[in-house]
N, C-alpha and C positions, 0 to 999 in steps of 0.2 A: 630527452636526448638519449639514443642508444648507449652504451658504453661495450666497446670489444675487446679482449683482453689475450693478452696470448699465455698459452698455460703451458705447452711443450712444444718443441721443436725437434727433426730426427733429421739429419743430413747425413745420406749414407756416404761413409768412407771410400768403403768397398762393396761388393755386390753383397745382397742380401736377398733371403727367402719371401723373409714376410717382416712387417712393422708391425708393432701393438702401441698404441696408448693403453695404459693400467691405472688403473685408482685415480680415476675423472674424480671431483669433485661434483657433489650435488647442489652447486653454489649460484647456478646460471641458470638463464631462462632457455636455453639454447644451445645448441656446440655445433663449430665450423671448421669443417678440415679443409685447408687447401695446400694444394697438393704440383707437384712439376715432378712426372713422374717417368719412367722408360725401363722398359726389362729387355730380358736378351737374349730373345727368342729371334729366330735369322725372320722374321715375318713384318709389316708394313706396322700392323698395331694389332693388339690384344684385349681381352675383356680382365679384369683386375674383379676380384674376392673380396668380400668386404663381410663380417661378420661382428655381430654384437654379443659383449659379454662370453666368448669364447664359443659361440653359439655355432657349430656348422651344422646345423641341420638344415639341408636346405627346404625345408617344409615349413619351417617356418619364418621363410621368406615369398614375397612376392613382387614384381616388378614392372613398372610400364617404366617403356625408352619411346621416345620423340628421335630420330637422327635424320640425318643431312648430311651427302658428299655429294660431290659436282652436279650432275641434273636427277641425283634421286633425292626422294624423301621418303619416308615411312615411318613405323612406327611399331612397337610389338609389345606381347604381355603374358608372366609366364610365372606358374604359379611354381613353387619350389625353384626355388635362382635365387642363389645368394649374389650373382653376377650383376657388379654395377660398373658404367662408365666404360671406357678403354681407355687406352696407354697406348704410348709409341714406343714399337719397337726397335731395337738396336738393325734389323732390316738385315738383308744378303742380296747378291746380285740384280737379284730380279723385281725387290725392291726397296730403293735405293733411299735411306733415311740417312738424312746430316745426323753426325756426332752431335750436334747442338738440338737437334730435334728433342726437345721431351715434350710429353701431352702436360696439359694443366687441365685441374679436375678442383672445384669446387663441392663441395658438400653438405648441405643444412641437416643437423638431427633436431627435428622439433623439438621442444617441451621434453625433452628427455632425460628427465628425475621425475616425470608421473606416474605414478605405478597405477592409476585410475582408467589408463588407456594402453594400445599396442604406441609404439615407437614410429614414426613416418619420417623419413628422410627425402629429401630433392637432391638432385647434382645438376652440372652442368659440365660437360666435357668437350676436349676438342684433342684428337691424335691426329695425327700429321707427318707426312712425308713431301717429298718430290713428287711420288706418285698422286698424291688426293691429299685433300683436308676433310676431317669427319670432324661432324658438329653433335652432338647429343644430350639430351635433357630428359631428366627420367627422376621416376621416386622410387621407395619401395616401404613396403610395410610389414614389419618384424613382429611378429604374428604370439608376442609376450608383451608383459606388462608390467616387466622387472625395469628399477629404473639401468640407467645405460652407465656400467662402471668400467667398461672398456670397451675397446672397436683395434679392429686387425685389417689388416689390409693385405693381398697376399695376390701376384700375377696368377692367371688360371693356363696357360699354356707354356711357361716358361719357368726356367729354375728360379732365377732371381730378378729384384730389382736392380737397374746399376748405379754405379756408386755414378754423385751429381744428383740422386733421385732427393727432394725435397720433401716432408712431409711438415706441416704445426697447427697444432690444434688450437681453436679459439674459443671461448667461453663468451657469451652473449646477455646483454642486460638492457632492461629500458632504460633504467634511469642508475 
């Protein structure tokens, strides 16, 4: 039987740059972020920063995305991109996001206390307006093989996240 445990929790107050989880324990088979998140950029949605171990070199990232909004689909791949997921943004006239709109964004870090292997992450996301709903599924693979003792999270187009934005990490076990 799996067991999921929650390790931290960050509910922004007020607007914020960026979140860190610091000093993960190496206790878990697994680590799960999920996330209800919106920054606040005048824009429909955004792509959000994710980096390991304070890690922004984006060279040693790379990423495939799967997405989905109304009658499109596609899918892309890009070597140096620390860029995962998007967010909902806080939106301006032209396109028009509820106060209540925030993206939710799940995220699996494999096996990440093996120092035997690179790190590989999956997410799944969805940002959303009035205008569209965006569906996306993507991994990426952090191109070190240091175990995983922190992760950042940080909008790429905008100042901050807004306060309501959710972030908790989970620690994962089979038995």
């Amino acid at each position: 039987m799996a067991v999921i445990e929650a390790i931290a929790t960050t509910y922004l107050e007020a607007d914020t740059a960026s979140v860190e989880f610091s000093g993960i324990p190496a206790t878990y088979e697994h680590l799960q972020v999920r996330m209800t998140v919106k920054d606040n950029r005048a824009h429909y949605v955004d792509p959000m920063d994710f980096s390991i171990n304070g890690d922004t070199n984006v060279a040693n990232y790379t990423i495939h995305v799967m997405y989905a909004y109304d009658s499109t689909v596609g899918d892309y791949g890009a070597a140096s991109n620390s860029q995962i997921a998007y967010l909902t943004s806080s939106g301006s006239s032209s396109y028009e996001v509820s106060a209540t709109a925030y993206a939710s964004l799940v995220i699996d870090i494999l096996d990440y206390a093996n120092t035997n292997k690179n790190t590989v992450t999956t997410w799944t996301s969805n940002a959303f307006s009035e205008f569209r709903t965006q569906l996306y599924r993507g991994s990426m693979l952090w191109a070190d093989t240091s175990a995983v003792t922190s992760l950042t999270f940080e909008p790429r187009n905008a100042p901050n996240f807004v306060r309501g934005s959710e972030f908790t990490l989970y620690g994962l076990n089979s038995s």
